[in-house]
C-alpha positions in Angstrom: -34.0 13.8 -11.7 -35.7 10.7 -11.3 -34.3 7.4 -9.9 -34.9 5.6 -13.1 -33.1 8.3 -15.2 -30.6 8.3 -13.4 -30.3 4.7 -13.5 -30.2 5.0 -17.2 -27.5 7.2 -17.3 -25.4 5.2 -15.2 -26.3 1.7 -17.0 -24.5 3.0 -19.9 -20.5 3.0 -18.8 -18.9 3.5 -18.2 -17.9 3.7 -15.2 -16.6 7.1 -16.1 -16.7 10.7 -15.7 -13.7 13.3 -14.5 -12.5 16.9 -13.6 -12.0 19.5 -16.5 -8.0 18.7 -15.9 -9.1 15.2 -17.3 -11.1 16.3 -20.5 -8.0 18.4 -21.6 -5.9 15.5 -21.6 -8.3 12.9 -23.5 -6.7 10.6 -25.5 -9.6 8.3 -26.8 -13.1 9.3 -27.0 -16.3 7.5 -28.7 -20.0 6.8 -27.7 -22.3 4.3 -25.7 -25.3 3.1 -25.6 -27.5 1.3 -23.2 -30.9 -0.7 -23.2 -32.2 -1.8 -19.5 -32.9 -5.1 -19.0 -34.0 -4.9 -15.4 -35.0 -2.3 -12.5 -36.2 -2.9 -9.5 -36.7 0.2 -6.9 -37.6 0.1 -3.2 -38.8 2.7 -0.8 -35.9 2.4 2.0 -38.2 5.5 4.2 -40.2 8.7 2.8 -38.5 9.8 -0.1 -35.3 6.9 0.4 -34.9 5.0 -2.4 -32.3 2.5 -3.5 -32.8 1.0 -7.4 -30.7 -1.7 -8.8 -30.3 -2.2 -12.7 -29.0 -4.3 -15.3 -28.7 -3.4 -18.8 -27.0 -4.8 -22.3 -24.4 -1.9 -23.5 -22.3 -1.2 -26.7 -19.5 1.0 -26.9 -17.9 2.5 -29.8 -14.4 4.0 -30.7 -13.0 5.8 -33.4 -8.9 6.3 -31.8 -8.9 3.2 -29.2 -10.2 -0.5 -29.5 -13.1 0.5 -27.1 -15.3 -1.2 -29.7 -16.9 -3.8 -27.8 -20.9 -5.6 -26.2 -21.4 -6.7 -22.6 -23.5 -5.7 -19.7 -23.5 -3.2 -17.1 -25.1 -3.5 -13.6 -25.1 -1.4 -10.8 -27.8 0.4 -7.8 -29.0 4.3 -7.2 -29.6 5.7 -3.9 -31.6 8.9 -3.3 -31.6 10.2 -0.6 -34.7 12.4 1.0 -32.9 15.5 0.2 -33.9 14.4 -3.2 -30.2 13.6 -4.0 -29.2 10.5 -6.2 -25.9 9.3 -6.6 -25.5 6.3 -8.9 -23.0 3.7 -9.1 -21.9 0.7 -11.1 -19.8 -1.7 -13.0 -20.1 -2.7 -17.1 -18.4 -5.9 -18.6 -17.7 -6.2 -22.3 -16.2 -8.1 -24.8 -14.6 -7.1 -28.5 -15.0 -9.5 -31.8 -11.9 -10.6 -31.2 -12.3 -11.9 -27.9 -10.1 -9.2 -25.8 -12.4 -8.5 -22.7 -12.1 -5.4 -20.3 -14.2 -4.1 -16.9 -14.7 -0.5 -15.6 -16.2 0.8 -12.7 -18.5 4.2 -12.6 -20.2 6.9 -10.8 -22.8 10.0 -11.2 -22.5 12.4 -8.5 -25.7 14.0 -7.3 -26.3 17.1 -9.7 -23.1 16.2 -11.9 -24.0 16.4 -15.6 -20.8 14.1 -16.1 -19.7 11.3 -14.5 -16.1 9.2 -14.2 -15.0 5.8 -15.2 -11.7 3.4 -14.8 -10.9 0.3 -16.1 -10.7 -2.4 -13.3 -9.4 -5.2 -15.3 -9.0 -6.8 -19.3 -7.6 -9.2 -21.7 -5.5 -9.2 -24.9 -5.2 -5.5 -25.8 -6.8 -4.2 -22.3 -4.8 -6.0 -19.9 -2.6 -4.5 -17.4 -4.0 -1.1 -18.6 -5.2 1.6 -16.2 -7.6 3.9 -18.2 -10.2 6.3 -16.8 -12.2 8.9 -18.1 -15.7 10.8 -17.8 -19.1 10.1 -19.7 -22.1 12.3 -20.3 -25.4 11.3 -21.2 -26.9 12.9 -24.8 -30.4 10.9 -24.6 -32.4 8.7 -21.9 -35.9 8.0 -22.2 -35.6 5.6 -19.0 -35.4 2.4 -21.6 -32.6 3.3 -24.3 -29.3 5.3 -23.1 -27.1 7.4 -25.4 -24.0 9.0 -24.5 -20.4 10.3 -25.0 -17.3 9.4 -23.7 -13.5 10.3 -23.1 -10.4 9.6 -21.2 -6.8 8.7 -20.8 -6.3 5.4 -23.0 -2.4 5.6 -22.5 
């Protein structure tokens, strides 16, 4: 996988992606979507790489009020065993003004990564979800994915 896909991937959410316990007990589910804004990747050593990204992000809920616009940001490091693990955070906002933050990670070779919610407003405050996210589409520009969790 290259460093820019999996930058895509990550730029999407959602801070997400869990164990098969986790997807048995999902709660809330829906879709995101990404669009990068910025990239920038440097050549730490031979095959070393560290990327950092910014990108505007939607996501969309049919059974939670995960229906919201913001930003996500965040860095991938490969490694030169070819390995990339990426990491980051997304910010977004509802129509109604309730705000939440979530933190998320790829694992090298996962096809699924995890997410929790770090912080929120209105409806998302005090709350504690968490949840995996896969991506369906990257073309290195425009993300599509899926999502689930625990929205109790």
């Amino acid at each position: 996988m290259t460093t820019l896909k999996a930058v895509q991937w990550n730029t999407a959410f959602l801070g997400c992606l869990l164990a098969g316990s986790c997807w048995a007990a999902d709660n809330c589910s829906g879709r995101v979507n990404g669009v990068a804004l910025y990239g920038d990747t440097i050549e730490v050593g031979k095959g070393h790489t560290m990327t950092v990204f910014e990108s505007n992000n939607i996501t969309t809920s049919d059974n939670s009020p995960n229906n919201a616009a913001g930003k996500c940001g965040g860095y991938a490091i490969t490694t030169p065993d070819g390995k990339t693990r990426v990491v980051g955070v997304c910010a977004r906002k509802t129509k109604d003004g309730d705000s939440w933050s979530d933190e998320w990670v790829l694992e090298p070779g996962a096809e699924r990564g995890t997410w929790k919610q770090v912080g929120g407003t209105g409806v998302f405050a005090g709350k504690k979800w968490s949840g995996w996210w896969q991506p369906v589409f990257d073309d290195g520009k425009i993300f599509m994915g899926n999502w689930g969790g625990n929205c109790n």
